[in-house]
PASEBA-1860 file (N, C-alpha, C; in nm, 3 decimals):
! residues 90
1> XXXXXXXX> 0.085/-0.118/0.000/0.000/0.000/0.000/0.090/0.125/0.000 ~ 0.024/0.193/-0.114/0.128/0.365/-0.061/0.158/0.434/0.066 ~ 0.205/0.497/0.092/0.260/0.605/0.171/0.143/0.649/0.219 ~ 0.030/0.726/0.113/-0.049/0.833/0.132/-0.199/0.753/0.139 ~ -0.167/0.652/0.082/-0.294/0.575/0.098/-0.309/0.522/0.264 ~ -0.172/0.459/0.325/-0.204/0.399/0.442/-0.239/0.573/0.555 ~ -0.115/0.679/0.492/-0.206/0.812/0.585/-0.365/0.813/0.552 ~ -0.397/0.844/0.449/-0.543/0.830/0.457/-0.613/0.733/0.561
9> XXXXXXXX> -0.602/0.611/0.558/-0.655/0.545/0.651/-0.671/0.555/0.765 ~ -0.491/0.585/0.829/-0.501/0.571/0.950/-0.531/0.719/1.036 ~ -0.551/0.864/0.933/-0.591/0.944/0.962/-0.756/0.939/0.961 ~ -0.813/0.846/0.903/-0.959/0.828/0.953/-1.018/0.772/1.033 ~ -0.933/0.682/1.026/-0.939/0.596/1.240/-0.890/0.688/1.314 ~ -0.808/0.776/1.290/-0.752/0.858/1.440/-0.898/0.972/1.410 ~ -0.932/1.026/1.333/-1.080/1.108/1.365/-1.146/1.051/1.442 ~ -1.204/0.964/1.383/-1.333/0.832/1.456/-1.295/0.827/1.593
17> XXXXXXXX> -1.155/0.733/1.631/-1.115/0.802/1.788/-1.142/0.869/1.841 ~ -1.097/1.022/1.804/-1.105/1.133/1.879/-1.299/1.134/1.900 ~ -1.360/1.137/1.805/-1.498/1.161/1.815/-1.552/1.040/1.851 ~ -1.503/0.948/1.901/-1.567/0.846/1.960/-1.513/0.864/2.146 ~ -1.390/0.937/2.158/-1.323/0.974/2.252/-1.462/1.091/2.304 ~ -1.440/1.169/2.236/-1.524/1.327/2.288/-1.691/1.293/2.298 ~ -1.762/1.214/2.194/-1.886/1.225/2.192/-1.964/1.106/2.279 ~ -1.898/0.990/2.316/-1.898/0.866/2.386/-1.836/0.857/2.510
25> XXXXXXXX> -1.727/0.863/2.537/-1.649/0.824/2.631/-1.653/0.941/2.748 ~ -1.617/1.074/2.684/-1.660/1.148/2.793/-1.796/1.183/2.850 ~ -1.888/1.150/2.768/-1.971/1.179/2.861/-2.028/1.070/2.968 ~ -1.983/0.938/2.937/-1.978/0.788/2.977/-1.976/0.807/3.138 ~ -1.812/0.901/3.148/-1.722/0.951/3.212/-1.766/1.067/3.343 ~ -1.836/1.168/3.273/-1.872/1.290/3.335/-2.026/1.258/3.347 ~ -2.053/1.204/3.263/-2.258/1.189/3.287/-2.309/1.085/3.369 ~ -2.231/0.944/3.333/-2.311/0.844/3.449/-2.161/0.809/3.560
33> XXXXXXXX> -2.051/0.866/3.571/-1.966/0.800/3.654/-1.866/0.675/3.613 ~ -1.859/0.680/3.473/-1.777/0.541/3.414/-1.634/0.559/3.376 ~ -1.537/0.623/3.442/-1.425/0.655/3.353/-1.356/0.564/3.283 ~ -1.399/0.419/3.277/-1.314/0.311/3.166/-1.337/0.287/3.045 ~ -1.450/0.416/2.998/-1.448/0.475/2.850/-1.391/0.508/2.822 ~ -1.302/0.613/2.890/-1.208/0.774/2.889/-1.059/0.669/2.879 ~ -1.034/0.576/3.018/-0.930/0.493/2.975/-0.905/0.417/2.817 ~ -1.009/0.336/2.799/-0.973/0.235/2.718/-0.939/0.353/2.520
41> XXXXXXXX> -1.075/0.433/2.544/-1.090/0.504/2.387/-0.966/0.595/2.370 ~ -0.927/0.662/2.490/-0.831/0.740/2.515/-0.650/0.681/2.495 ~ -0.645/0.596/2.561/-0.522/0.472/2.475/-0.503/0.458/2.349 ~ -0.670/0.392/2.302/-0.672/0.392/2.155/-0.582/0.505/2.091 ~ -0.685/0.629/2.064/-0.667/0.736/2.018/-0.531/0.800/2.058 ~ -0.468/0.766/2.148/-0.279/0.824/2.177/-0.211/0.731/2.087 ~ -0.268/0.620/2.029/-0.184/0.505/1.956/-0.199/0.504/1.824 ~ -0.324/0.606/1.813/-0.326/0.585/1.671/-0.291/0.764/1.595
49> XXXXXXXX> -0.330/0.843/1.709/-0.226/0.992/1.691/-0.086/0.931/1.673 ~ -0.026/0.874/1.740/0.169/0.862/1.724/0.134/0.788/1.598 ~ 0.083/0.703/1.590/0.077/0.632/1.406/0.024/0.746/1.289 ~ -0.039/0.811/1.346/-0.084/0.943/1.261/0.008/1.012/1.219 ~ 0.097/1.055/1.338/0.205/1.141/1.302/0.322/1.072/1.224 ~ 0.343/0.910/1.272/0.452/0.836/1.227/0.401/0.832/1.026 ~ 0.308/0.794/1.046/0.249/0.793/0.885/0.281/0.912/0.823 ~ 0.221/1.016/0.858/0.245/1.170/0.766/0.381/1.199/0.752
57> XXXXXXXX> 0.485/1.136/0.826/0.647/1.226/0.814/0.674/1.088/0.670 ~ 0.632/0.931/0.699/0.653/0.901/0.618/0.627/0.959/0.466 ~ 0.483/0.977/0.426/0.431/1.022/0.330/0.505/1.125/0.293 ~ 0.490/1.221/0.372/0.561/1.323/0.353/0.729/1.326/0.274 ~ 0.796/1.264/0.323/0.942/1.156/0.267/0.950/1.095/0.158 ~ 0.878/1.009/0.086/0.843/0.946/0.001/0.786/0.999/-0.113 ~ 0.670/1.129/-0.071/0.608/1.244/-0.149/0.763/1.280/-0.230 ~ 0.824/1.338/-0.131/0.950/1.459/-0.174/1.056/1.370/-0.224
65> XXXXXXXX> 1.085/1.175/-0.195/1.200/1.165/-0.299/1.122/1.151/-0.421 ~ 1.033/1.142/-0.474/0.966/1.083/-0.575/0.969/1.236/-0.653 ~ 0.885/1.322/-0.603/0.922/1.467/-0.685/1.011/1.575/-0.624 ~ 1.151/1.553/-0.686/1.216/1.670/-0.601/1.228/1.795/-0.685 ~ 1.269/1.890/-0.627/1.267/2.005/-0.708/1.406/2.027/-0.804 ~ 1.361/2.117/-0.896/1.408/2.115/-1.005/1.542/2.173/-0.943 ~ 1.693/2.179/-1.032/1.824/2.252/-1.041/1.728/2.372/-1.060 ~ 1.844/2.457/-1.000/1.838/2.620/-1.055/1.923/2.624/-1.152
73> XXXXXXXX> 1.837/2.731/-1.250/1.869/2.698/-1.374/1.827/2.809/-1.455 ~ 1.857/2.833/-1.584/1.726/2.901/-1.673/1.615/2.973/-1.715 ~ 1.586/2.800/-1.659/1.429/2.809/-1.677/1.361/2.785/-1.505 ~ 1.439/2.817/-1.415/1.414/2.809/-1.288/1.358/2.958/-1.234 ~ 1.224/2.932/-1.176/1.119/3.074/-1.145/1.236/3.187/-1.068 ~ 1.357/3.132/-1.016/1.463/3.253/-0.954/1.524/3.287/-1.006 ~ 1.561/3.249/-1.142/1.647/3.355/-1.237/1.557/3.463/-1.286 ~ 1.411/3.434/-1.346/1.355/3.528/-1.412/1.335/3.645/-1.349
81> XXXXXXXX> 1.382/3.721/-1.462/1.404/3.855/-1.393/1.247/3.943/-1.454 ~ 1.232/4.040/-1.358/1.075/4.109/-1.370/1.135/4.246/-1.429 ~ 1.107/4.314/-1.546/1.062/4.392/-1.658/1.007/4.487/-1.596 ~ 1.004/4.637/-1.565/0.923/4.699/-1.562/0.910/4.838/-1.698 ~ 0.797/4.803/-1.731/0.803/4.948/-1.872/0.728/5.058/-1.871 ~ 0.826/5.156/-1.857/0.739/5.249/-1.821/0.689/5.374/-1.959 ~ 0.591/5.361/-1.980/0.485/5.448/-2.098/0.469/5.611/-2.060 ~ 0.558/5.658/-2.154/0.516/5.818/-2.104/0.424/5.906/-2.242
89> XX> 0.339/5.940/-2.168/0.256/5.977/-2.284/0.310/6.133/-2.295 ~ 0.332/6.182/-2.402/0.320/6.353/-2.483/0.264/6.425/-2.503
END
């Protein structure tokens, strides 16, 4: 599987987490007295943030050897030089 394909994924399980963390667990937590929502979803979601982040530096890596940027050069956007002309009317 790609780089950006497995970020995709595992950046949609770490959402689901978090909003299964915030919309479930805490109130589990704060509304009837259960905090082993807050434990167990809360683990989850720290395990799949560090895989979140571990995924994106990959992608990110893999993105940039695959297209690197061009030599300066030429035809490189920092040589071109900007023209100004100035029109004086008589």
């Amino acid at each position: 599987m790609r780089a950006v394909a497995v970020l995709r994924v595992v950046s949609a399980l770490e959402g689901l987490s978090y909003l299964l963390l915030v919309f479930v667990a805490m109130p589990l937590k704060y509304g009837f007295g259960w905090p082993l929502g807050v434990r167990v979803s809360g683990m989850g979601h720290g395990w799949l943030f560090i895989a979140f982040v571990a995924a994106g530096l990959i992608a990110y890596h893999r993105v940039q050897e695959r297209e690197p940027e061009p030599p300066p050069g030429p035809t490189s956007e920092a040589s071109r030089d900007v023209v100004e002309v100035e029109i004086v009317a008589e």
